[in-house]
N, C-alpha and C positions, 0 to 999 in steps of 0.2 A: 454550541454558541450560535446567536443569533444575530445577523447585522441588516441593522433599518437603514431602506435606500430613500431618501424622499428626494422628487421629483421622477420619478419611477418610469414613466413613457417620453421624459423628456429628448431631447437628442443625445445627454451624455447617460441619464438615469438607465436607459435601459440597456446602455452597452456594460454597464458598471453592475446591473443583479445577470445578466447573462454571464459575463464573467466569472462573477463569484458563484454561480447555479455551474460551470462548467469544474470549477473547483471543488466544489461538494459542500459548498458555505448553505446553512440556510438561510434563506431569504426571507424579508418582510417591506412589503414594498409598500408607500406610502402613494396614494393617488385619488384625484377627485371622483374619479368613476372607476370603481374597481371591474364595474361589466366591461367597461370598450376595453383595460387593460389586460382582462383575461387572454384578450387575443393577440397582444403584443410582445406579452413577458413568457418565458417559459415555465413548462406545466411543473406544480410544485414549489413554485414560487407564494407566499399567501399573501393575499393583499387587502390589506386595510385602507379605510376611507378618510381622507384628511387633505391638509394644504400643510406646507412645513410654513407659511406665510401666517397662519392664524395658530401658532401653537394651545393658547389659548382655549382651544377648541378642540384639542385631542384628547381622544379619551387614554383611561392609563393601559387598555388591551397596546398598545400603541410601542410603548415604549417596554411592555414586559416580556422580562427577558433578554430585551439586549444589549449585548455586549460591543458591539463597533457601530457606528455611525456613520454615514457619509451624506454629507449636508450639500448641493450648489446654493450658489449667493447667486438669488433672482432680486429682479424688482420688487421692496415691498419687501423685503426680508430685512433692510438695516435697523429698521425701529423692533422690529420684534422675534428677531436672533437670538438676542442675549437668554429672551426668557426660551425658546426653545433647548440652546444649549446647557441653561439651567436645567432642564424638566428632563435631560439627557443624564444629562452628569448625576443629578439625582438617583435614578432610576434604576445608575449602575453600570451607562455606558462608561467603558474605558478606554475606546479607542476612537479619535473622529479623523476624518478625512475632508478636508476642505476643499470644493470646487469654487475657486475666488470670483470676484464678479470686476476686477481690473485694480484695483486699489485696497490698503488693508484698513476696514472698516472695522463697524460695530461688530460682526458676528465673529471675522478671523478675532478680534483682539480677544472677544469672550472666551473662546475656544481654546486662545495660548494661556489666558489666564484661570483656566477651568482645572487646573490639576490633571488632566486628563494626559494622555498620551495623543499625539496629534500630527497629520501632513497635511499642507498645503499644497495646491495642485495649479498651477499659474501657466495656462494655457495659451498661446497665442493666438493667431485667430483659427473659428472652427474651418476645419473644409465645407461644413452645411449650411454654411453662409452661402455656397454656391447656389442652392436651391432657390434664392431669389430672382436666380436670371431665368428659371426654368419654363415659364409663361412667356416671357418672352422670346426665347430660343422657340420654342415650341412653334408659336404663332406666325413670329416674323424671322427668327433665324437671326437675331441681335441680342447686345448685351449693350446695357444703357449704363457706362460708370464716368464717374468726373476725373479718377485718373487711372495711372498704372502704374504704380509702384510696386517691388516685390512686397510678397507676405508669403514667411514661413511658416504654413497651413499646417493644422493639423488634425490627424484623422481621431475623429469624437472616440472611436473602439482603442487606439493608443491612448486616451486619457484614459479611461473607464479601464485598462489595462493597468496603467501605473496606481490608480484607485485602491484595484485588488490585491496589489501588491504588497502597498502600502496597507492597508486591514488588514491584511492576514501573516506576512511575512516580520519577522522582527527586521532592525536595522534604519527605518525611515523614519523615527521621529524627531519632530522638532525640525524639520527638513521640509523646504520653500522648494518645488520643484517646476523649473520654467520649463515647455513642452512643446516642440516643434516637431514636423517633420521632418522628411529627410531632403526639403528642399523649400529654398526661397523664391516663390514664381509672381509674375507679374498678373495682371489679367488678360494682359493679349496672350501670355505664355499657355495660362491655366484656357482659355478659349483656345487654342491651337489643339491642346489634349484631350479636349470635351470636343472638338469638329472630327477629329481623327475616329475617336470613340465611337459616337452615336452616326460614324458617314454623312453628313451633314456640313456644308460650311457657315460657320460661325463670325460674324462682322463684331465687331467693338464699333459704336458709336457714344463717344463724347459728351456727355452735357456737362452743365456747370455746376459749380459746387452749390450755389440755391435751388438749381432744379432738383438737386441728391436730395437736399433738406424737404423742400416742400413734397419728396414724394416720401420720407417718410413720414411727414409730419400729417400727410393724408392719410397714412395707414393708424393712426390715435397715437402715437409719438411724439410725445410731449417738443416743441421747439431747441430748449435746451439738449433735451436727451439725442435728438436730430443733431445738433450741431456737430457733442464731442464724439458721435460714430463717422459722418462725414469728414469733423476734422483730425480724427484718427488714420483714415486716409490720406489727406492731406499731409500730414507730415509723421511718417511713419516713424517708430520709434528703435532705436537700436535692434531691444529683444526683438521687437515685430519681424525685423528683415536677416536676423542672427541665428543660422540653423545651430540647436545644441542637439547631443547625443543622449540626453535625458532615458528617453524612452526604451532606446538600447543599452542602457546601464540599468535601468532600472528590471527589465523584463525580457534580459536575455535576448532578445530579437531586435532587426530592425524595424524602425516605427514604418509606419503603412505610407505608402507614397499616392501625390492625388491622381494618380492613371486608377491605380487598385480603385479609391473611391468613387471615381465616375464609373468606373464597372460596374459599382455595386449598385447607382440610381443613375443606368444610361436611361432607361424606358421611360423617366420622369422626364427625360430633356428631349423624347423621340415625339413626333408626330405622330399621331394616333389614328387607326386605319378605320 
């Protein structure tokens, strides 16, 4: 059997066909440029050329032959979900695995009402959300955020973990799985563990919550979509600061802690000789 990953070089896409490729699953990756992903995904993996955002536009190599699915809910997927998961379910997929995008939208409802067998995957915030401070650590040795609230991180290879699970293990369907690490940290906390890491001291400086907005509204971030990740921050939400054991019921191990993930991209935060 066959299981289509689309978003495939993504941050969770490609922890989730690594996974299933260590498994013995075969893989069919879905990506805009299957050359740069040659050298991202492991060998043996085949990859085809597409957007899961334009289903529309897939040809039917695409979907033949598979039998599981795993979808993330990106920007640009709620209008044109449903017919993806249609052109799925058609095709013969039977199993999907949902990467939610915060709220249950157009694609999850399609997907529970698809006949299909199906998990949700309801993740808290990424640990690779760190990597926006990485230019700036770099540069000046500072992280610029408006507050410091805890958030129970979590490592992108613990989702893509519960992912394979879920695809290929019976027992998860019909099953909403909230996904944390094994800890709730602040940003002064999470900077204390990234200055230890990379030997380096790390400052937290303060701006305001409109500085937050306008700097991401500089990167083409629509205002509104600025607001609810700033004001996500601002007032954190139960699950956000609520460590669960998900990951370790799910997959036998403990979920990865953020010391392990700044191991993994200290050189992105180091000063470059």
């Amino acid at each position: 059997m066959t299981t289509l990953v689309t978003g495939a070089t993504g941050n969770t896409g490609r922890h989730v066909v690594a996974e299933l490729v260590r498994r013995g699953e075969t893989v069919r990756a879905l990506t805009r440029d299957p050359g740069a992903a040659a050298g991202l995904l492991p060998t043996g993996v085949e990859l085809v050329r597409g957007t899961h955002t334009r289903p529309g536009e897939l040809g039917e190599d695409v979907f033949r032959g598979v039998s599981r699915l795993h979808v993330t809910v990106t920007g640009g997927l709620a209008e044109v979900g449903p017919e993806l998961v249609g052109r799925a379910v058609a095709a013969g997929v039977q199993r999907i695995t949902v990467l939610w995008g915060g709220w249950v939208g157009p694609v999850e409802r399609a997907v529970e009402d698809s006949g299909v067998e199906w998990t949700r995957l309801e993740p808290q915030e990424f640990m690779s959300n760190t990597l926006a401070w990485a230019d700036s650590v770099r540069r000046e040795g500072v992280v610029r955020e408006p507050y410091d609230f805890p958030s129970a991180l979590v490592h992108e290879a613990d989702i893509a973990a519960v992912a394979a699970v879920a695809l290929m293990e019976d027992g998860h369907v019909g099953k909403a799985y909230n996904l944390t690490g094994p800890q709730a940290l602040t940003a002064s906390e999470r900077i204390a563990v990234l200055s230890k890491i990379i030997g380096r001291d790390v400052e937290l400086v303060r701006i305001t919550h409109e500085q937050a907005v306008e700097r991401l509204t500089a990167t083409g971030v629509s205002r509104a979509d600025a607001e609810y990740v700033v004001g996500w921050y601002a007032k954190p939400t139960e699950d956000s600061t609520t460590v669960v054991d998900t990951v370790q019921r799910v997959t036998h191990r403990p979920a990865r802690t953020f010391a392990e993930w700044v191991d993994e991209h200290a050189e992105r935060f180091r000063l470059q000789a």
